[in-house]
N, C-alpha and C positions, 0 to 999 in steps of 0.2 A: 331536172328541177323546172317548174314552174312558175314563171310572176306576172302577175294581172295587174297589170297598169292603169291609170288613167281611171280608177274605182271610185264613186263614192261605198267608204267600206263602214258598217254597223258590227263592230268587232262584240258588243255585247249591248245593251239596254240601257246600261246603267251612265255609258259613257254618248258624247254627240258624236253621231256622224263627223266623216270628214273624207276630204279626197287625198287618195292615195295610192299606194302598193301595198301586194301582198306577195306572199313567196312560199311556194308548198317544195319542200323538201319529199322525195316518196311519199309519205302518208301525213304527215304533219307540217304546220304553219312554222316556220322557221323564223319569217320575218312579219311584221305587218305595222305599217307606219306611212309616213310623207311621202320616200324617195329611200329606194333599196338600191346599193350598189352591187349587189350580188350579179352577176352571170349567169343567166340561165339558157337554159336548151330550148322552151317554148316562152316566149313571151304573147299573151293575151291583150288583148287593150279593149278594157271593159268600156269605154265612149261613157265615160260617165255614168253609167249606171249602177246600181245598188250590189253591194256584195254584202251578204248578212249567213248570220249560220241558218244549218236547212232546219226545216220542223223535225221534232220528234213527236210521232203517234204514239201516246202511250198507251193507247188500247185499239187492236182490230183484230179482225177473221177476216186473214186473206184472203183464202181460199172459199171465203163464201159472197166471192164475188161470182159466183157461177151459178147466185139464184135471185143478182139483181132483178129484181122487178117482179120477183114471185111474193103472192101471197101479200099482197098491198094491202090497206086498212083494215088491219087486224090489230090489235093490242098484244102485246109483248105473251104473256102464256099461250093465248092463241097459238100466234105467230110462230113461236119457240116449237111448240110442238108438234106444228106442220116441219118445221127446218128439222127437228130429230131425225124425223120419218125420213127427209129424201137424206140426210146428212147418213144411212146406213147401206144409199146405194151408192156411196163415193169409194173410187177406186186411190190405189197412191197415186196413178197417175195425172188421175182428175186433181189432186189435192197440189200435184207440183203443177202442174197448166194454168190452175186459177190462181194459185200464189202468183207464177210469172207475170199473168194478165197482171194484178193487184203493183206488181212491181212497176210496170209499164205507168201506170194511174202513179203511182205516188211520187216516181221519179217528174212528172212532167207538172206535181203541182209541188213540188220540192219541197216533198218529204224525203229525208234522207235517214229515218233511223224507225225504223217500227218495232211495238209492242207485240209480240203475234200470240194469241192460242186458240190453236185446233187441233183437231185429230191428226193419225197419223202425221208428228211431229216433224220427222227427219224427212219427212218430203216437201214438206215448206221450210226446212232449212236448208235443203241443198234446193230448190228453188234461188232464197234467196242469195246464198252463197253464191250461184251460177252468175246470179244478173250483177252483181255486187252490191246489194243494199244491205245497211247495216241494221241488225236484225235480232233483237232478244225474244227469244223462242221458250213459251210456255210449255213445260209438259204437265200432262195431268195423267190419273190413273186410269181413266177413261179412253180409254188408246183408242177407239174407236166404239162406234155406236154397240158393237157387241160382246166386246171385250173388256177388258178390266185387267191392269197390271198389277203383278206381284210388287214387294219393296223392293226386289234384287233385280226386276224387271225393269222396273223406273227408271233407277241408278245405273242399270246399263246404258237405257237412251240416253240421261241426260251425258254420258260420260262418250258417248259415240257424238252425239250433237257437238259436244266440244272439237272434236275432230275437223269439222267444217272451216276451221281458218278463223281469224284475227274477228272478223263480222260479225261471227254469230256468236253470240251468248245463250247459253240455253237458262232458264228457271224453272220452278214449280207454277201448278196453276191448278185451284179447282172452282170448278164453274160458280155453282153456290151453295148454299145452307138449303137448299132444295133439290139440288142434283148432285149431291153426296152427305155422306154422313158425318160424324164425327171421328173414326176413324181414317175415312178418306183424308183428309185435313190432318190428322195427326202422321199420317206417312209422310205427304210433300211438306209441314213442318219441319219434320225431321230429319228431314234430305237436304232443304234449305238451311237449315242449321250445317249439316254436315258441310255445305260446300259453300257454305257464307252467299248465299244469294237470297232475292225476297222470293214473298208467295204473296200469288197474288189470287183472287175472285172479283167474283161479282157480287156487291151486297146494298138492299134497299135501292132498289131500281123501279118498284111498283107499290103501287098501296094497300094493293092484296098479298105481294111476300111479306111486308112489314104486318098485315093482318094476321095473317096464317101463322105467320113465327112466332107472334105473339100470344099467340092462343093457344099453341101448342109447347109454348115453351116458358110457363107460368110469367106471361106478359114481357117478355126481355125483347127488344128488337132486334135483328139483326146483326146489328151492331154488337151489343148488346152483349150478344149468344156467341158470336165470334170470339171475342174479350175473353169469355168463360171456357173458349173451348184451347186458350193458349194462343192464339192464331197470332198477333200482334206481338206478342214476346220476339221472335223474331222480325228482319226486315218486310214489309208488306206494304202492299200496294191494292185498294179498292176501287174495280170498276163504279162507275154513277153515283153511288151515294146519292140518287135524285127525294130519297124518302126521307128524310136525316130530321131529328131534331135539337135541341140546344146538348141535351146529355151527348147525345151522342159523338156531336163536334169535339166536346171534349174530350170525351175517351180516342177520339182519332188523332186528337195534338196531343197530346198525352203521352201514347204511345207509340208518336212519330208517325204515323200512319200516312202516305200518298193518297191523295184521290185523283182518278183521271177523270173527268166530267167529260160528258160525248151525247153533247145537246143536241145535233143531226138528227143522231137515232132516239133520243128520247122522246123527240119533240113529235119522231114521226107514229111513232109507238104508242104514243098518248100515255107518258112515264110519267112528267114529270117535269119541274123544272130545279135542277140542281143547287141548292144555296151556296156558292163558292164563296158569296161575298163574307157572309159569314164563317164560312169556313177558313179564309183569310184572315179575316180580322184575331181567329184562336192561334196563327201560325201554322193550320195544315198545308203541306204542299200542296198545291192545284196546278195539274198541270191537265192537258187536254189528249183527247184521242176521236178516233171519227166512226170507233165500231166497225164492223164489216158492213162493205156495202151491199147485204145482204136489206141490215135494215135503215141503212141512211140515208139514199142508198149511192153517195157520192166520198171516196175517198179524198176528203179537200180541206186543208188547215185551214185556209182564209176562209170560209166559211163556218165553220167551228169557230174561228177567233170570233167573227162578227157576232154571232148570236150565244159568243160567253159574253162579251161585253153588252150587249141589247137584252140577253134576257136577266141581269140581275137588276137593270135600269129599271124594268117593267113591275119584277119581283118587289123591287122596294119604292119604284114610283120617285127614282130621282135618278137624273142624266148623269151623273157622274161618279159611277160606285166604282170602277176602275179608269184610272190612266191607260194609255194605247200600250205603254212600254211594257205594265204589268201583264197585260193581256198576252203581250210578243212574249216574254219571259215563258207564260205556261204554255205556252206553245213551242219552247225551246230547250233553254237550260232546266227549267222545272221541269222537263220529260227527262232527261238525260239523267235529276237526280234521282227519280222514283226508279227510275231500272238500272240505278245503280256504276251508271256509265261516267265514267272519267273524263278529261278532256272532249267533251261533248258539248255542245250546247253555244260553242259562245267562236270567235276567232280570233283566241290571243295567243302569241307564241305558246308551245307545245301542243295546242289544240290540235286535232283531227282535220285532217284539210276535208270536212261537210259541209259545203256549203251553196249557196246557192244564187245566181243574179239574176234581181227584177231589173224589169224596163220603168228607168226615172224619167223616161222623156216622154212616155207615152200620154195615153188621155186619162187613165186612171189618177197617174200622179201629176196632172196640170189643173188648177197652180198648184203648188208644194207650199203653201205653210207649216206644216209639221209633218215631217217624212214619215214617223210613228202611230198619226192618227192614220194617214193615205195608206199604208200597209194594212188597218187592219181594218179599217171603213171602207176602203175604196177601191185597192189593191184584190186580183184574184188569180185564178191559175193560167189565167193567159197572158199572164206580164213574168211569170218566169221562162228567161232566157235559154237559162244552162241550169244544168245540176251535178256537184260533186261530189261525190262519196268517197274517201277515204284515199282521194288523192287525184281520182280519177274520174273522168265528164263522163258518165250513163245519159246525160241525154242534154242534146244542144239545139235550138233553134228548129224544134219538130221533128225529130231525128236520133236515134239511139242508137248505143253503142255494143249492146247485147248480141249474144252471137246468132240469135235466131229473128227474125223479121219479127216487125210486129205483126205483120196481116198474117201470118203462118200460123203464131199464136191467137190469135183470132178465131180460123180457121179451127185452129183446134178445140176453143170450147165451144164453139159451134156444134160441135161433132158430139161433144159430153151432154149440151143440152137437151140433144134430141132425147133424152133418157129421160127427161123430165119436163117433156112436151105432150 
């Protein structure tokens, strides 16, 4: 067992701060309050610093952290179609290397729960299974850039991925209403039905797919065309949504629908700016993701917080379209609901011991008037501490707990790039 003493701890959003104790039983929150009489084996003493649950990404491409910095000022088709091309010279090994790299990134800006879909699946799940980050794993039919799965194909992966331990979750995933058909979407439908998990895509991310679908598909957006092809009937969850209008809001609260907003790469892409606030005020969940840092090209929630709160300020031309806490929310427990995850998101008894401690005493958070606004205005990835997953510190004070160095891993995409030098 483990208790972290001497905490300011942010057990959830909704509740103040306060100092205390926590207490992690193996993998879950046992205690967390004033003063814990429990007896434990490691005792922590957080010096006052912040203990809050870690982010969850509800959307990224790991493994396409192995083309940071390629292909810069492009616009998303562009962009997309140069990533195809080298995305068919990726080996499985390449695909577990850049996931661990992507691991290494998320644990130090404490993320502790990611979205993931790419190809060759089960090499970014035993990626992340190796490192311990907890990890919902899309599969799609697209198994790689020149394959394509059968139904009975799928269903095998996704039923192998479950194999991987407590961590990983596998789902469905298909790219878009442009990089699959309506059949495509009706297999992982019907898969996700079978095994009660959502599916997820990407839809209205550009003004030319909302163009093109529209033209092609007696004016329906999207949205729209998704609704019609079933998709929503089941659990589901939509990348950007950056193209959206008032109908279609509705049709997204309507039928429960998640949006992940992931303003990094929109913004960088020249997409788009995502209407959350609106999408809010209908009851769609919003929660946040950072994309692959392929095109953001930084895996970093504090940053994504910032500029979901600054860009709907701009959007509507008034300072204060969300509170700081709502903000931390989609960036936490709102990830945890769209993929479906339990005990996620928050630090109250039974919860997941995910969490993670900034530094309250640093320069970021001096002075401290509102601990809430400082997190997500002021706060960045160099004020987390530690990071815990699932009971267990993957990375402390610059320093990780994974069984292969980080410079090795380095070292090793180093060696993948040359292929795409």
């Amino acid at each position: 067992m483990i208790k972290i003493t001497n905490a300011l701890i942010i057990k959830d959003f909704d509740s103040n701060p306060f100092y205390g104790e926590l207490v992690v039983d193996e993998n879950k929150i046992v205690f967390v309050g004033e003063k814990s009489n429990i007896e434990c084996e490691t005792v922590v003493d957080a010096k006052q610093n912040i203990i809050m649950p870690g982010f969850v990404d509800a959307h990224t491409h790991s493994a396409m952290t192995l083309f940071k910095g390629l292909d810069g000022g492009k616009c998303l088709q562009d962009w997309l179609y140069s990533m195809q091309k080298k995305e068919m010279n990726l080996t499985s090994s390449d695909v577990y290397y850049g996931t661990v790299l992507s691991c290494f990134e998320f644990a130090k800006n404490g993320i502790t729960t990611v979205n993931d879909n790419f190809h060759l699946a089960e090499y970014s799940a035993k990626a992340f299974a190796d490192f311990g980050m907890r990890a919902v794993v899309g599969l799609n039919q697209r198994y790689s850039m020149k394959k394509f799965l059968s139904v009975e194909e799928l269903e095998k992966k996704y039923l192998a991925i479950k194999e991987f331990g407590e961590l990983i979750t596998p789902s469905f995933y298909c790219h878009s209403i442009y990089n699959a058909d309506e059949k495509m979407f009706a297999v992982c439908e019907q898969l996700a039905k079978k095994y009660d998990c959502f599916c997820s895509t990407h839809a209205s991310e550009t003004l030319e797919e909302v163009g093109k679908c529209a033209s092609q598909n007696n004016d329906m957006s999207p949205i729209e065309l998704l609704e019609s092809y079933g998709f929503f009937d089941n659990k589901s969850l939509i990348y950007h949504a950056t193209n959206i209008d008032e109908n279609d809001i509705r049709i997204l609260a309507k039928n429960n629908v998640s949006v992940s907003a992931n303003f990094g790469s929109n913004f960088k892409l020249a997409s788009g700016i995502a209407p959350i606030y609106q999408m809010a005020k209908y009851g769609v969940n919003v929660c946040l993701g950072t994309d692959g840092s392929a095109s953001n090209n930084k895996l970093d929630m504090f940053r994504e917080m910032y500029l979901a709160g600054t860009s709907q300020n701009v959007l509507l031309s008034r300072a204060n379209c969300f509170e700081a806490k709502d903000i931390l929310k989609m960036a936490t427990i709102n990830g945890a609901k769209a993929l479906g995850l339990n005990n996620v998101g928050t630090l109250n008894v039974g919860s997941f011991a995910d969490l993670i401690m900034l530094d309250a005493n640093g320069i970021n958070n001096t002075p401290n008037y509102d601990i809430f606004e400082n997190i997500v205005f002021s706060m960045g990835s160099e004020d987390v501490l530690m990071t815990m997953i699932n009971g267990k510190v993957v990375y402390q004070n610059g320093k990780y707990t994974f069984k292969k160095s980080k410079n090795s891993i380095i070292n090793k995409v180093k060696e993948i790039q040359k292929k795409f030098i």
